[in-house]
C-alpha positions as CSV (number, residue, x, y, z in Angstrom):
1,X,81.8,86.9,85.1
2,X,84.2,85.3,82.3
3,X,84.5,81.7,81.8
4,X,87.8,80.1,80.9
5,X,88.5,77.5,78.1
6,X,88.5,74.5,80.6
7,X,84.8,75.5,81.3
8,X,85.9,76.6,85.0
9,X,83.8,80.2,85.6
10,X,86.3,82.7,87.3
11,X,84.8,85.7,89.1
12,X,85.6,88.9,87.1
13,X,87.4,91.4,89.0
14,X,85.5,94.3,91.0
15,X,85.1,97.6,89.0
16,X,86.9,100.6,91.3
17,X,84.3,102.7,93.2
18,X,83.7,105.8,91.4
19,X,85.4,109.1,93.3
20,X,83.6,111.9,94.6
21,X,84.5,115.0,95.5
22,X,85.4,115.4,99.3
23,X,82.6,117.9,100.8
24,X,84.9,118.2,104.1
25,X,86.3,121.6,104.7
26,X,88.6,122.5,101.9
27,X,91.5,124.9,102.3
28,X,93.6,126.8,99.6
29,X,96.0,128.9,100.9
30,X,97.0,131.1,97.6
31,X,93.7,133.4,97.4
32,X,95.1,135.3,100.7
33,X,97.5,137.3,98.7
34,X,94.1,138.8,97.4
35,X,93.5,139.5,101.1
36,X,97.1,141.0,101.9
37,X,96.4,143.1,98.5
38,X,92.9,144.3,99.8
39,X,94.1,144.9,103.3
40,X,97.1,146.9,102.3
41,X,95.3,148.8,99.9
42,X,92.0,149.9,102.0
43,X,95.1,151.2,105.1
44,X,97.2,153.2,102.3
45,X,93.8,154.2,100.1
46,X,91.2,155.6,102.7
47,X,92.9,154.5,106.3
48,X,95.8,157.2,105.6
49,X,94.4,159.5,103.6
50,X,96.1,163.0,104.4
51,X,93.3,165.8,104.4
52,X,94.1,168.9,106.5
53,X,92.6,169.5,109.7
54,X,90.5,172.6,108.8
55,X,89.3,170.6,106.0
56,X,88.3,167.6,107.9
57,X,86.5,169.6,110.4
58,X,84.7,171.7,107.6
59,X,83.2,168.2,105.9
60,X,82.6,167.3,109.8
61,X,80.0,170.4,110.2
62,X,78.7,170.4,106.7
63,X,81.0,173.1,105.3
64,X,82.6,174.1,102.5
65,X,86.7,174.8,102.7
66,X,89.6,175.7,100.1
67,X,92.4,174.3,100.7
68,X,95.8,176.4,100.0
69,X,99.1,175.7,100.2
70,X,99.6,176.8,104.1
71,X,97.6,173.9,105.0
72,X,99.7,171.1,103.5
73,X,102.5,172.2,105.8
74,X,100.5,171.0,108.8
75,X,99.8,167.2,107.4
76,X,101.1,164.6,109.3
77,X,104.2,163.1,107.4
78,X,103.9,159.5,109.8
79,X,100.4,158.9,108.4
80,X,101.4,159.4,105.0
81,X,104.7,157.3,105.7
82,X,102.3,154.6,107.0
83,X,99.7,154.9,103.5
84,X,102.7,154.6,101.6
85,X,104.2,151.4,103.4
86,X,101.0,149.4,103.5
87,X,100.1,150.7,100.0
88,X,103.9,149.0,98.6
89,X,102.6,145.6,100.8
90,X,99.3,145.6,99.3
91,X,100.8,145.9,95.8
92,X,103.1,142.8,97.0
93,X,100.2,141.1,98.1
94,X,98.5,141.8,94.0
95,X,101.3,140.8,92.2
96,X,102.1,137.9,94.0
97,X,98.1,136.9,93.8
98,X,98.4,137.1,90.1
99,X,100.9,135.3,89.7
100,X,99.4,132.2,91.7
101,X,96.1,132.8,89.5
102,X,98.2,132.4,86.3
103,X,99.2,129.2,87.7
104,X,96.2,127.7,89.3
105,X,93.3,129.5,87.2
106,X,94.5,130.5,83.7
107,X,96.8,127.4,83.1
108,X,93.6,125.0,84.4
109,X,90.6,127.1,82.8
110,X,92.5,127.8,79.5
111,X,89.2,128.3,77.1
112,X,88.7,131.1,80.3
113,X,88.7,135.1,78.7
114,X,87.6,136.3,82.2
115,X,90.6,134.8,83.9
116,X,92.6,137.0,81.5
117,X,90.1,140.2,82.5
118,X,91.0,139.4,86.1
119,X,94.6,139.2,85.9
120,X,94.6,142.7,83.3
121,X,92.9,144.5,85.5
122,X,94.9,143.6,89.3
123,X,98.1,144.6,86.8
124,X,97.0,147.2,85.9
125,X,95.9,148.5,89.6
126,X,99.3,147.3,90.7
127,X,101.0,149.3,88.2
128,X,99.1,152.8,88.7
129,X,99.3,152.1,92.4
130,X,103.0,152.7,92.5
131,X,103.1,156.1,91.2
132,X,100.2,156.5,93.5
133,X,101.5,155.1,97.2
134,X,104.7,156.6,95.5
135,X,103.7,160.3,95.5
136,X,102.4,160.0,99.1
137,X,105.6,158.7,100.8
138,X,107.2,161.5,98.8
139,X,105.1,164.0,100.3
140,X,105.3,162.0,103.6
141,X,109.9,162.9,103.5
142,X,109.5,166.4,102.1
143,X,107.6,167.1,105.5
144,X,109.5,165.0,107.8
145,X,113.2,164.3,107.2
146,X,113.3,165.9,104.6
147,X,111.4,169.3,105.9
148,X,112.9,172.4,103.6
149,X,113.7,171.4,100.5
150,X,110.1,172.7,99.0
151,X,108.7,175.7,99.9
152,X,104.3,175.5,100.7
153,X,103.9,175.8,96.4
154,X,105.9,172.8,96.0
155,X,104.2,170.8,98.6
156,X,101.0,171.6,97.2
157,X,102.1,170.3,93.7
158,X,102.4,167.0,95.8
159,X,99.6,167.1,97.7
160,X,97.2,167.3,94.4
161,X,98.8,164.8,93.1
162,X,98.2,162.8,96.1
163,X,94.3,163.6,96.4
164,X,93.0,161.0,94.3
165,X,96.5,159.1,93.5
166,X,96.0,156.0,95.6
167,X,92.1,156.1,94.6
168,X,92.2,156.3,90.8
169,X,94.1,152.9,90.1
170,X,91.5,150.5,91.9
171,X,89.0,151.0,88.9
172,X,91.6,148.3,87.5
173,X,90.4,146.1,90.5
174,X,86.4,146.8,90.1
175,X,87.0,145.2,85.8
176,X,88.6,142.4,87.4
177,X,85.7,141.7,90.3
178,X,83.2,142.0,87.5
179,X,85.6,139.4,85.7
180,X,84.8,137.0,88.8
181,X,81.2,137.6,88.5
182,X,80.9,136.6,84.8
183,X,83.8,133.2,85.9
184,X,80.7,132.6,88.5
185,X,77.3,132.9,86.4
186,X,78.8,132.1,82.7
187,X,81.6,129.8,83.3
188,X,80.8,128.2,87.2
189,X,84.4,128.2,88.1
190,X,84.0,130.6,91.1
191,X,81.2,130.3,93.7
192,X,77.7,132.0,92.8
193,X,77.0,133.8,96.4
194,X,80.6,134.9,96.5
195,X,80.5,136.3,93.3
196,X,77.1,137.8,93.7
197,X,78.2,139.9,96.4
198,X,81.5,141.4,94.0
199,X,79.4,142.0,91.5
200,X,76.8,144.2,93.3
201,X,79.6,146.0,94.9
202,X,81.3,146.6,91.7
203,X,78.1,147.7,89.8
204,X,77.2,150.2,92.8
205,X,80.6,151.9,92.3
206,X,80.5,152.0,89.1
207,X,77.2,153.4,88.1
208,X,78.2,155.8,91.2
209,X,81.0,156.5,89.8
210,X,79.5,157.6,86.3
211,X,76.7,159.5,87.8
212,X,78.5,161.8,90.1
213,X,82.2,161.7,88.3
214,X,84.4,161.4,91.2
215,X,87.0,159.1,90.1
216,X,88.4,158.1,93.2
217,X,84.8,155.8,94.3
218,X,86.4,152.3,93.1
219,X,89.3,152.8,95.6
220,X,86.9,153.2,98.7
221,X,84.8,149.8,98.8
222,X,86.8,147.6,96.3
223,X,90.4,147.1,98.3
224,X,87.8,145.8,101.3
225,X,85.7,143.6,99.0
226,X,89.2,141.7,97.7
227,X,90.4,140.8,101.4
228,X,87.1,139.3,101.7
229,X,87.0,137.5,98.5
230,X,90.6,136.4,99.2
231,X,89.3,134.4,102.5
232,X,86.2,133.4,101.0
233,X,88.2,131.7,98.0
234,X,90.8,130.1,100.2
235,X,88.1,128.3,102.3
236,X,85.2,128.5,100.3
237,X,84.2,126.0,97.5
238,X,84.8,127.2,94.0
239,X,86.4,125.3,91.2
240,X,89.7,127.2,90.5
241,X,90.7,126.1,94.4
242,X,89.9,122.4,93.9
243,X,93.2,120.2,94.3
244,X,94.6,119.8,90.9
245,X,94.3,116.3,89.6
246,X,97.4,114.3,89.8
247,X,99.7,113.7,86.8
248,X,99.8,110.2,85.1
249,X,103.1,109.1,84.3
């Protein structure tokens, strides 16, 4: 209460009712590029990988089998067509998914170094991806419409090149999941359970990755984990989704 000079007592005005965050369903429609990226990278990674025939059937029965030259000629050029299509969307879906976490994540969270890891590392996937994706559509026109201008040596040149090419670059991916994980436990800016999940995903491949030294094991589990995480941040509750507070003029 106040009281004026006169001596009349006035009622003070009500104080404003203190806001709390909404705990109805909350929906962010930016973290699905993650899933786009994620989707279009497990199709062109393991979906279309080109392995021939006699090799498949040889890992089928427990074999061993050398592959020469004579058996790149019988890949399938559509399949590798089809990797290297859904491979360019996926990087789409990356860049575009970094450049909405730049906005909504590393211009909020600025005192944030993880944000950083996680954008470095979905660049730098992005980036190694095209030469990847890139060498399998090439292979994919030298056997279709193409067919002739390489003899079976020059195919196989190609086909190396393509054995681990679309695998290698998602070690960028795996640095920028563990980034999320350390955002969730150190920082609390990205869901706990959500980020629990990543991180033992992450740390499987990667300690399975140093132990047996095949390159290529980020680029089998990680491009599935990101479409999940991309659905799980654009409904789940984290703090990098929130609305963004409005501006005072």
């Amino acid at each position: 209460m106040t009281t004026s000079s006169s001596g009349a007592r006035t009622t003070a005005a009500p104080r404003p009712a203190r806001r709390t965050p909404s705990r109805g369903f909350r929906f962010a429609a930016w973290p699905l590029w993650l899933t786009l990226a994620g989707i279009g990278g497990a199709i062109g990674t393991v979906g279309t990988d080109l392995r021939p025939a006699a090799e498949t059937e040889a890992w089928e029965n427990g074999t061993d089998y050398i592959v020469t030259s004579v058996d790149v000629m019988g890949l399938d050029p559509l399949i590798g067509r089809i990797g290297f299509t859904a491979g360019l969307l996926g990087i789409l879906g990356m860049l575009v998914f970094v450049g909405a976490w730049r906005r909504h994540v590393e211009a909020r969270f600025v005192r944030s170094s993880a944000a950083g890891v996680v954008t470095a590392g979905l660049i730098a996937t992005a980036g190694a991806s095209l030469l990847g994706y890139g060498w399998r559509g090439a292979l994919a026109n030298y056997l279709g419409p193409e067919a002739g201008l390489y003899d079976s040596e020059g195919l196989f040149v190609y086909y190396m090149l393509t054995d681990f090419g679309a695998y290698l670059p998602w070690f960028g991916a795996l640095v920028a999941v563990l980034g999320m994980g350390w955002m969730a436990w150190v920082e609390r800016s990205i869901s706990r359970v959500m980020a629990s999940v990543g991180l033992v995903v992450a740390l499987f491949l990667l300690v399975l990755t140093v132990a047996t030294g095949v390159p290529g094991l980020p680029g089998t589990l990680t491009p599935i984990w990101l479409a999940i995480a991309g659905i799980w941040l654009a409904v789940g509750r984290s703090r990098i989704t929130e609305p963004e507070p409005p501006m005072r003029g």
